[in-house]
N, C-alpha and C positions, 0 to 999 in steps of 0.2 A: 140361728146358729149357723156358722159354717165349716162346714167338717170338708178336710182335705185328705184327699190318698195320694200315697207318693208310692216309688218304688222304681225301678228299673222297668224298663218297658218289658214286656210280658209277664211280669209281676200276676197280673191278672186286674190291673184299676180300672178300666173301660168296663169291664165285668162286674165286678165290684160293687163300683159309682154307681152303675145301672139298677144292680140287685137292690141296693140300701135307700136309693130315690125310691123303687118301687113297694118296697117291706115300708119304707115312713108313709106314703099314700097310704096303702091299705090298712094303717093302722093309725089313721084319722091324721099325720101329720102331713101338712102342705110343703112339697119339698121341691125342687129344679135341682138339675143338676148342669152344669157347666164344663167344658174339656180343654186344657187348654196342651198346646197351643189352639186358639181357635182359628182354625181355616180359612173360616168366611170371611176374615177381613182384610184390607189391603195388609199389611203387616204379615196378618196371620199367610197370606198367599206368597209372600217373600220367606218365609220362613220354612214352607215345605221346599220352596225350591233351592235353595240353601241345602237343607237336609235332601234331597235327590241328585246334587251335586253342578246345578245350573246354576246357584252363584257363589263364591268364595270369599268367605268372612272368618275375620279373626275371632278368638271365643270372646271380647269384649263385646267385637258386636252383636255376635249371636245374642250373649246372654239380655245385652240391651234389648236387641229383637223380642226377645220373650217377653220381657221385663213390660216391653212398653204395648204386646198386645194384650198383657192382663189390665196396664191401664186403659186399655181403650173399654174393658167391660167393667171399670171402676164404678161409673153412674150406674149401670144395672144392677151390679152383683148392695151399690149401697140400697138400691131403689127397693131390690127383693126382700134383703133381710129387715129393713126398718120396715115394710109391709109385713110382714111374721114367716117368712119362708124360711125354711131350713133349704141350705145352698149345700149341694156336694159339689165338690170341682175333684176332678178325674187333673192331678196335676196341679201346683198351684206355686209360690212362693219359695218353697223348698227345694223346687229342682233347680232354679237358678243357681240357687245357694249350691247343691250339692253337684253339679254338671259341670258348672264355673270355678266350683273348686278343685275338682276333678283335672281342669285344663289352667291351675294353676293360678287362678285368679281369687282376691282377695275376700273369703266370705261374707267379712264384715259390710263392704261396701257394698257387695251382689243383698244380704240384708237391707243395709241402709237406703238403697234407691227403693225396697220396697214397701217401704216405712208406712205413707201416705196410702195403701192399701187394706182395703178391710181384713184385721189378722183372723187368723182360722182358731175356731173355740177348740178345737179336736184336731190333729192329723195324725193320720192313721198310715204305718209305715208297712207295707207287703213288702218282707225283706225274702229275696232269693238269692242262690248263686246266679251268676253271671253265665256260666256253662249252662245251666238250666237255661236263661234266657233265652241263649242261643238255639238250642234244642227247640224249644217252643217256638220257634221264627227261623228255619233252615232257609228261606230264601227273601227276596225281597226286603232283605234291612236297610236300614239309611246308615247313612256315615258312624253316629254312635253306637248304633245297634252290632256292628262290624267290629267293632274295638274292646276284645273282653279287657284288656289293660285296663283302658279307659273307663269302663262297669265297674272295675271291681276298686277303683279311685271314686266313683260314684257311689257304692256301695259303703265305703268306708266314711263318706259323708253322710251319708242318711244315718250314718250308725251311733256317728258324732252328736248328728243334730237331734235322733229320739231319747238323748239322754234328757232335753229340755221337758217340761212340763206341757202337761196338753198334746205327746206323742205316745202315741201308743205302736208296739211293733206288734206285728202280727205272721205268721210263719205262712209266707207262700206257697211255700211245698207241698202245702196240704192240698184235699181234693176242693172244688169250688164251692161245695159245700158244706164242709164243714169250716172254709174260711168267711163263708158269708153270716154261720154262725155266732162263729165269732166276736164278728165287728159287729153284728147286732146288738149282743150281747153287752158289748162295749159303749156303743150310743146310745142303746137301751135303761144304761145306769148314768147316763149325762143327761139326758131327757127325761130323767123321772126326777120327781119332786125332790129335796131330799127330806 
């Protein structure tokens, strides 16, 4: 299965991802987890420097940018799960959709180029204010992170997009552990027989 967390950056999903990879191990499930954007690749290494403000790209490209480092971990992310992994991705599909809508681009297409992608069985939406985000990250943000306008155009897209099935929202605000309860609890009833 692959469960995805979305949310606004400091949401708490780096955290999260990490918690619920390590809660599925110790409780006999074989689990990876994935972040994207992923860094280590040529892609992934245009895309921080983008977001640090060393290259200037319209939000098509950007979201292409995204788009096309989750395809470069296509073959792994299919190799994992058809081997029996449970895959978290810290980030996944959705933020295109809700980032890109954000900046006024079309969701249906930011979806449709991501077609050919293994869909997520579960995503898991850690919904905050935007104010709160900023709070949480007082210094060193990238371009988005800087823009509560542009959060809370994000926000209202995640909010859109957990009406679909297979999303769960879950309330960021809360302390880190009772929100890791939570989504336990949640994947814990996805993962049990029925």
């Amino acid at each position: 299965m692959l469960i995805a967390i979305e949310g606004l950056d400091q949401s708490g999903k780096a955290t999260q991802a990490e918690r619920l990879r390590d809660l599925l191990r110790e409780g006999g499930t074989r689990a990876r987890l994935v972040s994207f954007p992923d860094y280590g690749t040529s892609i992934g290494e245009e895309i921080a420097r983008a977001l640090q403000g060393e290259r200037e790209y319209g939000p098509e490209v950007m979201q292409l940018l995204y788009i096309a480092n989750r395809y470069e971990r296509k073959a792994d992310l299919e190799r994992w799960l058809t081997g029996g992994l449970t895959v978290v991705c810290d980030r996944y599909v959705a933020s295109s959709v809700a980032y890109g809508e954000a900046q006024g681009l079309d969701a249906g297409w930011l979806t449709d180029t991501q077609r050919f992608l293994p869909a997520p069985a579960l995503t898991i939406l850690l919904d905050i204010d935007p104010a709160l985000a900023a709070e949480r990250k007082a210094s060193g943000r990238d371009r988005y992170e800087r823009d509560l306008a542009l959060l809370g155009r994000v926000r209202e897209s995640y909010a859109r997009q957990a009406e679909q099935p297979d999303w769960v929202r879950v309330d960021g605000d809360q302390g880190k552990d009772a929100v890791t309860a939570e989504i336990m609890a949640i994947v814990g009833a996805r993962l049990s027989p029925a």
